[in-house]
N, C-alpha and C positions, 0 to 999 in steps of 0.2 A: 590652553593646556591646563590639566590638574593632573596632582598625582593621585596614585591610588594606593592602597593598604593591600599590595600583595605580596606573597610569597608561594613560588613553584613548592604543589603537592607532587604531584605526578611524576614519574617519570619522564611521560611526552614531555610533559613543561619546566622539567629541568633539563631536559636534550634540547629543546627550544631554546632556553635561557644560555646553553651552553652554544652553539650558535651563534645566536646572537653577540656573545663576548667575543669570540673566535672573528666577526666580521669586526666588530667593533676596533680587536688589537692589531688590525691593517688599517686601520681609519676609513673604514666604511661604516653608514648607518643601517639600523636593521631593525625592523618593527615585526610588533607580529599584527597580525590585521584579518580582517573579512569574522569568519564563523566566531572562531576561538574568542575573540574583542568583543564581539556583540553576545555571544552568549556569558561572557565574565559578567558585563555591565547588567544580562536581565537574568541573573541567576542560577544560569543553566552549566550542562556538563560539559564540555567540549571533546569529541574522538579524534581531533586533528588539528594540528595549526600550520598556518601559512605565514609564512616573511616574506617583507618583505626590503629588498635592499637597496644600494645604489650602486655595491660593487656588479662588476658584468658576471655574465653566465661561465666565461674562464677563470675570472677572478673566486668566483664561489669553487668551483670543480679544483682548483688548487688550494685554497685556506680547506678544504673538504680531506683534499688527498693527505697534507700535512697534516691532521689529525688524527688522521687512519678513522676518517668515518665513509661509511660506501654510500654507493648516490648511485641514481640512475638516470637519465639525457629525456626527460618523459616530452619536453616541450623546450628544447636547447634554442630553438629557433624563434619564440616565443618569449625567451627570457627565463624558464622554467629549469630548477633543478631539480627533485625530489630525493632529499638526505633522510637514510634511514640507519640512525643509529643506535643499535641493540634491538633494531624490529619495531622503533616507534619508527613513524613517516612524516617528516616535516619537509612541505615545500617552499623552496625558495624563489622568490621569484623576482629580476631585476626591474625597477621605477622605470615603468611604460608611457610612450604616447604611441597612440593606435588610429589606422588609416581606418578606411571603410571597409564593411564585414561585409564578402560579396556573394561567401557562403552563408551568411545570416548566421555563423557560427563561430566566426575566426579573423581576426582582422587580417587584412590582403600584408601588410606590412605594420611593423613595430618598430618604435624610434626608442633606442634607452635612452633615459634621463637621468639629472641627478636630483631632481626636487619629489617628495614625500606628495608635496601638493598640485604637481599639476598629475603626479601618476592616479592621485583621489577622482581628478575627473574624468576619469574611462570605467570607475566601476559603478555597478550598477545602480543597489540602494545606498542611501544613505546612510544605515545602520549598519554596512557593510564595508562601508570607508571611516571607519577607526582606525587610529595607529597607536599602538604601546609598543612601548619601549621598555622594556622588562626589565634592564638593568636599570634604568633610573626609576623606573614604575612611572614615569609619567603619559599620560593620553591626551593624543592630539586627536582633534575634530575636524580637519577641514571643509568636512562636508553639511554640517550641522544634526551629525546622528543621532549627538545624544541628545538634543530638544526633543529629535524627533520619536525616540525612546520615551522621553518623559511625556512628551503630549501622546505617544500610543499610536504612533503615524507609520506608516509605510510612504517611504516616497522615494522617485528616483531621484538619482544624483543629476544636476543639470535639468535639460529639456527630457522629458519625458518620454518623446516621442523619438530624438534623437536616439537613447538609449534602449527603446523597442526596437529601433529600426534595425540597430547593428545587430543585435539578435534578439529575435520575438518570443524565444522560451523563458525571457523575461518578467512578461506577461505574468505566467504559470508561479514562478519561482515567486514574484510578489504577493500574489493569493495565497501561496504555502506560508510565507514569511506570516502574511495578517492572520492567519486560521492557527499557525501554530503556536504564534506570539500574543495571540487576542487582541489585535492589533485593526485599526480601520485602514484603506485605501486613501492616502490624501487624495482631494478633489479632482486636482489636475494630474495625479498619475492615473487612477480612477477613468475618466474621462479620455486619456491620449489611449487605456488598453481599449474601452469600449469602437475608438473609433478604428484601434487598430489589430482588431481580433482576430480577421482576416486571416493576417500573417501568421498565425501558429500553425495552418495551412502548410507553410514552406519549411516546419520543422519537420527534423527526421523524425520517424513517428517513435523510433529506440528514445530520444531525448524525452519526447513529451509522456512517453509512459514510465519514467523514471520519475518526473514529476509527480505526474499523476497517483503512482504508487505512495510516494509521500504525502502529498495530501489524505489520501485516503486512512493511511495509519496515524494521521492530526487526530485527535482527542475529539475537534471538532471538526468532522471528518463533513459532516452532513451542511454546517456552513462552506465547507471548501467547496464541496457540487454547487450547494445554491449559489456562490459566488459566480462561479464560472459562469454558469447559466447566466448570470444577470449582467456579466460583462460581455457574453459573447462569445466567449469562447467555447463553450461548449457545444453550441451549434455545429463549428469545424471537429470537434472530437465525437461526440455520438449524439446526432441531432432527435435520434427517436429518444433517448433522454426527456428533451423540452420537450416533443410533442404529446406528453404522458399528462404534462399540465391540462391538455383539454381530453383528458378520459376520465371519465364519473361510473360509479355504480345506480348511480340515483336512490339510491337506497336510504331509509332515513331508521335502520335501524343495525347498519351495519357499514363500515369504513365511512365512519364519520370523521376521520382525520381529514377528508377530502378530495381533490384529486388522487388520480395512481402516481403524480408526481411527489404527493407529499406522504402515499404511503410508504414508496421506496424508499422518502427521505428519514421514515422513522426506521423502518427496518435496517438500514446501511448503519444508523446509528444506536441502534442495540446492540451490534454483531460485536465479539470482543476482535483485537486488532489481530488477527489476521485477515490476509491480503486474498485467501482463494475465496475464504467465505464472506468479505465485503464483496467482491469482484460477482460472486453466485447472488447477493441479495442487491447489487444495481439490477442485476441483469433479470432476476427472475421473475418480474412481471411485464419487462419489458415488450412483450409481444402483443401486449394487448392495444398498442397503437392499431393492430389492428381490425376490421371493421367485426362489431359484438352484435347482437341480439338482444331482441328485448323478452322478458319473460315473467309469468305470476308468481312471484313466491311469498307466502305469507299476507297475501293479501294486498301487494307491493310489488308495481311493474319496477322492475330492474335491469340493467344492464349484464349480461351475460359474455363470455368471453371464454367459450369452449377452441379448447387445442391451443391456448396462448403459449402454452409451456415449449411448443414444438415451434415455434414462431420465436420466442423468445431463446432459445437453441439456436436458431437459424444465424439471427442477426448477434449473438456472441462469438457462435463462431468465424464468422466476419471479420468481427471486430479483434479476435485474436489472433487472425491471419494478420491480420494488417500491422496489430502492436507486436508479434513477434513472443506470446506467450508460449514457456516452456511448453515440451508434451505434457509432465507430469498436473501443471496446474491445469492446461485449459480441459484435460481429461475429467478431474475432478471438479472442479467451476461447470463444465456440463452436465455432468451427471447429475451435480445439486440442483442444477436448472430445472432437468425434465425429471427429477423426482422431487423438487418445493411443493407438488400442492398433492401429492400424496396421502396426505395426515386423514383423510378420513378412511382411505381406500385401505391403511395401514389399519386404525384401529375396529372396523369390522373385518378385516380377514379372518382366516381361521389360521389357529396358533401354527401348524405348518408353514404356512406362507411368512407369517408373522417371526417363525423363528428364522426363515431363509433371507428374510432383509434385513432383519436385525445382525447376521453374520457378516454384511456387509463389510469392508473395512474402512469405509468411509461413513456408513452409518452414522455414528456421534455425532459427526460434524454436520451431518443432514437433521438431526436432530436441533441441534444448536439455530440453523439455519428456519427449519417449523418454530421453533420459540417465538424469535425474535419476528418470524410473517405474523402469526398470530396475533402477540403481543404489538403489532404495528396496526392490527385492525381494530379501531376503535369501535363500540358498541353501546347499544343502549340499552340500559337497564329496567327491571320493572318499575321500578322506583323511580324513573324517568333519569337515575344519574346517567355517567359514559364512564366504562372500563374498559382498561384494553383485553383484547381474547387471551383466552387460556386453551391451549389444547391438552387432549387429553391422550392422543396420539403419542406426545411426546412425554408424559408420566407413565406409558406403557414402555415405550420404547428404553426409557432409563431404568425399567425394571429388568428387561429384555440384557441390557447393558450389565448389570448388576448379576444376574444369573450367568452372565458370556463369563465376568470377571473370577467370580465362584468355582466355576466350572474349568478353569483354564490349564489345571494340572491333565484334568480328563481328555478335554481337547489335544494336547499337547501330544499326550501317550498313543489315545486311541486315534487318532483323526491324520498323522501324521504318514507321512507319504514310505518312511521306513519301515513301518509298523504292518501296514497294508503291505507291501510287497512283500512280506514276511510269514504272513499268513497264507495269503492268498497264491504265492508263487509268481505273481503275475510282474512282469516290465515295467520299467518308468514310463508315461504314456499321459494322453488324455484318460482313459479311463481311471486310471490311479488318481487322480481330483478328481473326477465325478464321484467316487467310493469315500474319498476324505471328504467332498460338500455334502455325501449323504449320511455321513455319519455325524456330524458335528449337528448337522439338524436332530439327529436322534439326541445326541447326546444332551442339547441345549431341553430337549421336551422329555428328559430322563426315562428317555426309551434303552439310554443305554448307560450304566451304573458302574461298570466293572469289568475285568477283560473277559468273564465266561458271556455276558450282553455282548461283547461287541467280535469277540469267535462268532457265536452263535449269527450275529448281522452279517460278518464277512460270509460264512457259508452259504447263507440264504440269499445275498445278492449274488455270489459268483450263479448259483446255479441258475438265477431269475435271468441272467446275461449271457 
């Protein structure tokens, strides 16, 4: 046990602290424990805290009711209360022992306790089994978290393998903890996931892309993948991933980063944190697992890998059937797919073309996504050094961007679906977008200036139609 130098800033953590007294003046004990404790101890902010107590799931819902704070039954059966008072969420939950998890989810039965220390041995890490005690500020350890803090360890609580067993999303949640904490795999937890990676197999695939989404948004998003890979589990999550390690260009004057496994792994880590365009930069060379061509270019037989983009399409959307991706993202996670290698096709077009994709309204983000491929292709210089690519596609394209912004009063006026029916006479309809997409292209290539340009456009198309 030590104490600590705290005092409730927040809100949540004076509704927490408030709480906690409320169990306390029944003569119950009440910690707060899991997230909130481990992120106190390395720094961080905490969105939630969890208690935990020794009074039962009745005894809480009445010290609750007498307060006049509301609560809701989220896991009554479980031991779980969820108190939310003035719109923060704290859950309470009563000192557990737990049977075997037969859903690999939920233990089949739970025994309450009154001990702090044996409820420590059913959760998962160690860094997760702190208890503070907010009125006194003192922090207990039963687990040995905080060595494990200090030596930078991830480890689970107990046998390692017991604690996979009862639920294998386990696994997942320790990779996130070590990527997001800079944290290593102690050996023997390390070791019990490799051999029992299998199992993430039996998770629902909703839990493991919840995970996975969080890894992905880790800072060091590009160690979370390599992790998984190296433990095994990613094999059961999307195995044409690993199979990307044995794809080469052979090329010695261009994707000298290496395999197509370590170019994705730079590209996924330039992207900024959003989740549709990491989710487009796994996926967008993904296709080239399969079978390429060899070819002269530059004097240098190379590997080629025409139509990947439509391959790589295929098996994302797959993979978002399976995880249950909104319409809105996997719509645009596709789109960036089979338009990522675009960037030359974009910068010779002619400024028509060039202004119709740049209207795009996902453009930017396609944009963002060419950078970061680019900039993942290593290259050799005259000079015999290695720079990453630079495209010039995407200095067009932000110019492109730059004149949309300029232009958006004009757009707004002339290109709008009111304006057209207005002149023109004509019904709400498909055609009334075709008329606003053929105008916004004029406008963008300032064919059209002003409302006598864009009269003079509406005339000239009704009659061409």
């Amino acid at each position: 046990m030590q104490k600590l130098n705290w005092k409730p800033k927040s809100e949540l953590e004076k509704a927490g602290l408030d709480i906690v007294r409320l169990l306390n003046n029944q003569k119950f004990q009440g910690f707060f424990v899991g997230g909130y404790v481990r992120d106190l101890i390395t720094g961080k902010t905490s969105d939630n805290i969890d208690i935990a107590t020794d009074a039962l799931p009745d005894n809480v819902e009445k010290i609750l009711t007498q307060a006049k704070i509301s609560f809701k039954q989220i896991g009554k059966k479980y031991g779980t209360i969820l108190a939310t008072p003035k719109g923060n969420l704290v859950e309470i939950t009563t000192f557990r022992r737990e049977s075997r998890y037969s859903d690999l989810r939920h233990p089949d039965e739970v025994e309450f306790i009154r001990e702090y220390l044996d409820d420590a041995q059913r959760r998962d890490l160690t860094i997760n089994a702190l208890y503070f005690n907010p009125v006194s500020r003192e922090l207990f350890d039963p687990a040995g978290g905080m060595e494990d803090i200090k030596k930078r360890i991830i480890r689970f609580v107990g046998d390692p393998k017991k604690r996979i067993d009862e639920d294998p999303l386990r696994m997942m949640r320790a990779v996130r903890f070590a990527v997001t904490l800079g944290f290593r795999l102690e050996k023997n937890s390390f070791a019990a996931i490799k051999t029992r990676a299998k199992l993430i197999q039996d998770v629902s695939a909703e839990r493991i892309k919840q995970e996975l989404d969080k890894i992905l948004l880790c800072s060091d998003r590009v160690r979370g993948l390599d992790e998984l890979c190296t433990l095994g589990l990613m094999k059961f999550i999307l195995p044409e991933f690993v199979q990307l390690k044995k794809v080469f260009h052979n090329s010695k004057k261009y994707h000298l980063e290496g395999s197509m496994y370590y170019h994705t792994l730079s590209v996924v880590g330039l992207l900024p944190p959003d989740l549709d365009l990491i989710y487009a930069g796994w996926f967008h060379d993904i296709g080239k697992i399969k079978p390429s061509h060899t070819e002269i270019i530059d004097g240098e037989k190379v590997m080629r890998h025409f139509g990947h983009q439509k391959v790589s399409h295929e098996i994302f959307l797959k993979f978002a059937s399976r995880f249950r991706f909104s319409k809105r993202s996997r719509n645009l996670i596709d789109w960036l797919i089979i338009h990522h290698d675009d960037r030359l096709n974009f910068r010779t077009a002619k400024p028509l073309k060039q202004a119709k994709y740049a209207l795009h309204p996902d453009f930017s983000a396609l944009l963002v996504l060419w950078r970061a491929d680019s900039a993942g292709n290593l290259r050799l210089m005259e000079n015999g050094g290695i720079k990453p690519g630079n495209s010039e596609s995407v200095q067009l394209g932000e110019k492109y961007l730059e004149v949309i912004r300029a232009k958006k009063s004009l757009l707004d006026k002339f290109a709008g679906g009111a304006y057209i029916m207005r002149v023109t006479k004509l019904s709400s309809g498909i055609q009334i977008g075709q008329i606003a997409s053929a105008m916004k292209v004029k406008i963008l290539l300032s064919e059209i200036k002003n409302e006598n340009d864009a009269g003079k456009f509406l005339k000239k198309y009704a009659k061409s139609t």
